[in-house]
N, C-alpha and C positions, 0 to 999 in steps of 0.2 A: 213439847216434850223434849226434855236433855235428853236423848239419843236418837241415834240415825242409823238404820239396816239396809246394807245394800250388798248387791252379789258382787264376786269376786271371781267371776264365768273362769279367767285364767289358771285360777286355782281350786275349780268345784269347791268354792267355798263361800260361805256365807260371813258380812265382815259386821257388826255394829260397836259403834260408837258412843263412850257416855260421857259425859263433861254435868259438872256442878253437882249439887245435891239431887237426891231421886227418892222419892217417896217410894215406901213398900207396892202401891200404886204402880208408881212408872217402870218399877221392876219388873212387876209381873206382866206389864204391857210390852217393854222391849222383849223378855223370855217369849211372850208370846208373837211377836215377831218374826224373832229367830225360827222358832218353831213351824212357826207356817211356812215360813220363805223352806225352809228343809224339805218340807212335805210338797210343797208346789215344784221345788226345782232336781228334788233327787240328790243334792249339796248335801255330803254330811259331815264336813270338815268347818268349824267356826274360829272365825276369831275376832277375839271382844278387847277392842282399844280403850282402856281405861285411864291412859294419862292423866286427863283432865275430869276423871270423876272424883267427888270430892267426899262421897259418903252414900251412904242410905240409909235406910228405920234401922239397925241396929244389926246382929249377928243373929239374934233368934227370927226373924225374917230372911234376912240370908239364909239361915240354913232350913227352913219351907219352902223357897223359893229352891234351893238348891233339889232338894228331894221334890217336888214338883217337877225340876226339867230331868232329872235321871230317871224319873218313872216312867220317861216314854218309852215306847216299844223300841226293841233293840235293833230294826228296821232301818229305825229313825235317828239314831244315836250315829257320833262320830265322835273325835277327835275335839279337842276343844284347847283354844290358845290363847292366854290372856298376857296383854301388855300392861307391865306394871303401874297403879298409878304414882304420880310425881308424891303427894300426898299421904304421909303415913298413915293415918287414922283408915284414909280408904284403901290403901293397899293392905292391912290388916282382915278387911271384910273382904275383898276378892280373895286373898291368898287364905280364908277360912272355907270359901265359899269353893275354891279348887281343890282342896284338901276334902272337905264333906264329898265333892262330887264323885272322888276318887276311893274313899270309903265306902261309894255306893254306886261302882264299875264304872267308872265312866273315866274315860284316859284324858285327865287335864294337864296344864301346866302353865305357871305364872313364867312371864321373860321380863328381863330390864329393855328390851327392844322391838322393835316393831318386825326388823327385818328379822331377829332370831325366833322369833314367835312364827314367821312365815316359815325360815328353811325348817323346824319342826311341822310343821301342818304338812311339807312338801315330806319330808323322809318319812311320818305318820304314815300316810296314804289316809284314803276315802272312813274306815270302820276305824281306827284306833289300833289294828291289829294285824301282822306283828309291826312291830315298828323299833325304834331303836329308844333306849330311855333316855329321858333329856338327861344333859348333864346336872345333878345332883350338887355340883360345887359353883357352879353358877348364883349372882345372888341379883334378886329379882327385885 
């Protein structure tokens, strides 16, 4: 599988990794990942390194998948931080896929970095809420 989920205990947060193409498949399998590592550790702070991902099935999966992980219970829901990928075509589908999320409550935000992606998860805190708004003139 092109990704890898692993806790990030220092920052109650849960971290995975995508690299290469990823079938509508392997999407829904990393999301369900995520999701369990959430539900098993009380983590509800994510953050999804997407450097080296290169694409997936298309935007209309992206946005199934996306409405799939906001429908979970607001329990289980956090904060959510995506590193931009190098790759246009796939940063296209992440940054559709943070924008849906957020259409549908859920506090995302794409970053050009790993470490800025972090100091937002840390000012965020645990629920998304209150929190400070990422800077908007930032370009990802």
């Amino acid at each position: 599988m092109p990704f890898e989920v692993k806790l990030l205990s220092e920052l109650s947060a849960i971290e995975i990794r995508l690299w290469d193409r990823l079938t509508a498949e392997e999407l829904r399998s990393a999301a369900s990942s995520v999701m369990e590592s959430a539900e098993r550790t009380g983590f509800r702070r994510a953050l999804a390194d997407c450097r080296d991902y290169l694409g997936g099935p298309g935007l209309g999966e992206v946005y199934f998948l996306t409405r799939d992980v906001t429908n979970r219970p607001a329990s289980v829901r956090g904060p959510e931080a995506f590193v931009a990928p190098t790759d246009d075509y796939a940063r296209a589908d992440v940054q559709f896929y943070v924008e849906a999320a957020r259409s549908l409550g859920t506090r995302a935000e794409l970053f050009p970095t790993r470490e800025e992606a972090i100091e937002w998860l840390i000012a965020t805190g645990h629920t998304g809420e209150p929190g400070p708004p990422a800077d908007s003139s930032r370009s990802a």
